[in-house]
C-alpha positions, -999 to +999 in steps of 0.1 A: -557-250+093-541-216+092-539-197+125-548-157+124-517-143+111-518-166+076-552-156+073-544-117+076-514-120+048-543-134+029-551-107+005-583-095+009-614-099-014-622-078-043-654-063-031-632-043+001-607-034-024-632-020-049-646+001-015-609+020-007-602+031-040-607+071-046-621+083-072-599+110-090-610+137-110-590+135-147-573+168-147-551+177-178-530+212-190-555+231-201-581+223-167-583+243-139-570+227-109-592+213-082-585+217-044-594+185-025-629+180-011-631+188+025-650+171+052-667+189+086-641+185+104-618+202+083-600+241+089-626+264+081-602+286+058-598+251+041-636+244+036-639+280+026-616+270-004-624+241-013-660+257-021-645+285-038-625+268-060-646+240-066-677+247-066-683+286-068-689+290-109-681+331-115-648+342-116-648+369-086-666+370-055-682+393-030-685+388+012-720+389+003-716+356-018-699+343+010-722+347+034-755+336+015-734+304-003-706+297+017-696+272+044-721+274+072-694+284+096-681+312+078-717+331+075-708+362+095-691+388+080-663+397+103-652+362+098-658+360+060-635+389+053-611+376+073-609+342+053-611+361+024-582+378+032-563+350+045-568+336+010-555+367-006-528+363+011-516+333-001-526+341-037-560+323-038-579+359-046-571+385-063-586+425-046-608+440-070-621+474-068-655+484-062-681+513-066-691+513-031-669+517-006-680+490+020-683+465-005-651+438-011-646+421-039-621+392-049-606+377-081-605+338-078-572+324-087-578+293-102-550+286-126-511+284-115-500+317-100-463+330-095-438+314-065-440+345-036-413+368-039-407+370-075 
């Protein structure tokens, strides 16, 4: 009879292995790349994009996409334009002019962009 720590170096069935794997998205040279889902409890800025990269179809957006679409905690617009910004910031979205001059506008970045400071 094996005692408990045999029985744990055992490996384990085929059905729990099946379970852990992750399914990955086939992503080649020419596809845009894909920001890794988000959960809940995740950063809202990362929530924020994960949808916009992921799921929002249209090259720019507006705060008033943002607002309507986006995560539920980011539906006010003091705090939309701040992760907006944030994500400008770090090359995510691009500042595009507008008509109307309380309307923003951003350019998603989905392909690779240039290293900061060059």
């Amino acid at each position: 009879m094996a005692n408990l720590f045999e029985r744990l170096q055992e490996k384990q069935p085929q059905y729990l292995e099946k379970e852990r794997q992750v399914e990955t998205i086939p992503r080649g040279p020419l596809l845009q790349p894909v920001v890794p889902p988000t959960d809940s409890k995740a950063p809202l800025i990362e929530q924020t994009l994960d949808w916009i990269i992921n799921r929002w179809p249209q090259p720019a957006i507006r705060v008033r996409d943002i607002l309507r679409f986006g995560p539920a905690a980011a539906r006010n617009r003091k705090s939309a334009v701040a992760l907006a910004e944030n994500l400008a910031a770090h090359g995510w979205l691009q500042p595009l002019a507008t008509r109307q001059h309380n309307m923003k506008m951003w350019q998603v970045v989905r392909g690779p962009s240039a290293p900061h400071g060059s």
